[in-house]
C-alpha positions as a printed Julia matrix, in Angstrom:
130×3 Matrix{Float64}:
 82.2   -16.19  45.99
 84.91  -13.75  45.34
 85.06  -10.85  46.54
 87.38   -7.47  45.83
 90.33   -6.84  48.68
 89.38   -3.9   50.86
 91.45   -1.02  50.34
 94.84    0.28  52.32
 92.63    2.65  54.44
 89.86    0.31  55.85
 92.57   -2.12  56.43
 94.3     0.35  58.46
 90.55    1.56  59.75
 90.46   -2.49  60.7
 93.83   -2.54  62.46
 92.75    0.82  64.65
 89.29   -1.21  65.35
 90.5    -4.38  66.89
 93.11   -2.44  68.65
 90.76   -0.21  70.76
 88.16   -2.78  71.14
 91.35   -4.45  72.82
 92.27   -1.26  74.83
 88.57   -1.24  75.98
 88.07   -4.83  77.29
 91.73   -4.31  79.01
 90.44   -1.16  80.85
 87.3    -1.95  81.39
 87.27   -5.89  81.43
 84.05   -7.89  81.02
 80.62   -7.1   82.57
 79.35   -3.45  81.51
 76.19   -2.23  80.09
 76.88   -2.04  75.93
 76.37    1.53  76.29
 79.5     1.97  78.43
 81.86   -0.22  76.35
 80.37    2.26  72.98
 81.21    5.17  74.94
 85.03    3.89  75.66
 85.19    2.68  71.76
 84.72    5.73  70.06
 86.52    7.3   72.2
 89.69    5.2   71.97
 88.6     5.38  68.16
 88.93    9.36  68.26
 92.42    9.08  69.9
 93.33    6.93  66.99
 92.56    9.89  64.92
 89.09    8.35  63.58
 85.63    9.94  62.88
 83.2     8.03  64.47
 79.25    8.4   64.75
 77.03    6.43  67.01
 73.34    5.02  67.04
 72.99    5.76  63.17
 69.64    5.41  60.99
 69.79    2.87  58.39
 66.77    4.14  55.98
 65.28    1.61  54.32
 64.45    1.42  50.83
 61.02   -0.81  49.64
 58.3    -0.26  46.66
 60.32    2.78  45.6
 60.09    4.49  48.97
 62.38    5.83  51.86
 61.25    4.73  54.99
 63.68    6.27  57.86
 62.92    4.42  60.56
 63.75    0.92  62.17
 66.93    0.49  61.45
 70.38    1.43  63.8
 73.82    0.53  63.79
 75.81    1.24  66.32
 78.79    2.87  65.45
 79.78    3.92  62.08
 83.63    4.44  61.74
 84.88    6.85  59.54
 82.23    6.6   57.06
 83.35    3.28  56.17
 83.46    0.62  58.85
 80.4    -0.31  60.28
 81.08   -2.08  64.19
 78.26   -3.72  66.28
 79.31   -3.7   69.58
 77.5    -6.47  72.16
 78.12   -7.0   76.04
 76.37  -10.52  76.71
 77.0   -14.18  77.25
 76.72  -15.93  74.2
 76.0   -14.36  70.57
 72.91  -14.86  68.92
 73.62  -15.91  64.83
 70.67  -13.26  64.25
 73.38  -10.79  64.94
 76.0   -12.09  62.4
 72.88  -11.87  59.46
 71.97   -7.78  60.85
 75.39   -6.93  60.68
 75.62   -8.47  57.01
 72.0    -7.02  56.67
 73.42   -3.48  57.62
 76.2    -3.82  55.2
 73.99   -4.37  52.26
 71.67   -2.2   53.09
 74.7     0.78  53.81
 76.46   -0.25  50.94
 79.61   -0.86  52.92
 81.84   -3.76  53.07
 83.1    -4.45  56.26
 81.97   -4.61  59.3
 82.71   -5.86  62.83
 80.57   -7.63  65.34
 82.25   -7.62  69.04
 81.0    -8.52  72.39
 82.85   -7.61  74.94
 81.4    -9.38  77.86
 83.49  -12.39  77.23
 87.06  -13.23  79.06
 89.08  -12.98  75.88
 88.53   -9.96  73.42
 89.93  -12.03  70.52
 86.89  -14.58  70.9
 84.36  -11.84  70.92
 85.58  -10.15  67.94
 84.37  -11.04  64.16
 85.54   -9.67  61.02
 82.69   -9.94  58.04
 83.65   -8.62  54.54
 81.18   -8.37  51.79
């Protein structure tokens, strides 16, 4: 399947992503609630100069209704990138298939999944473009 590059500014949105989820697991290191590492993320997302917004409804559409609730990602970067942020021992591939769930439903097209309860950042970090 081919799919359309992602433009100069979620690239750059992607660049400012990976490097505060790295600036977070450096601080903070492995071990936290996933509530503190969001916390940290937007944060060191804001100082990047990004909008963030956290614990966002995903309405879902079915038999030509809006139904608003069920559905949250957890942090929405500039309108764009959509990042779902973990702090646990081994990832679950039910995970992987919400994030691409959220993506399709959001009509985005990338998103990040990243645990940070792992010794390396780099092996908790995954990059899924749709």
């Amino acid at each position: 399947m081919k799919y359309e590059l992602l433009s100069n500014k979620e690239e750059d949105i992607a660049r400012k992503i990976v490097d505060a989820a790295y600036t977070v697991h450096r601080t903070l290191g492995p071990g936290l609630l996933e509530k503190v590492y969001e916390i940290c993320f937007c944060h060191e997302l804001s100082k990047r100069g990004l909008s963030t917004e956290r614990q966002v409804n995903i309405p879902i559409v079915y038999d030509e209704m809006i139904f608003n609730e069920g559905l949250r990602l957890d942090v929405l970067v500039e309108k764009l990138v959509i990042c779902e942020l973990k702090a646990i021992d081994t990832i679950n591939p039910v995970w992987e298939a919400q994030l691409l769930s959220h993506l399709k439903l959001t009509g985005k097209r990338l998103g990040f999944l990243i645990n940070f309860n792992v010794p390396r950042i780099k092996d908790g970090i995954l990059r899924k473009i749709i």
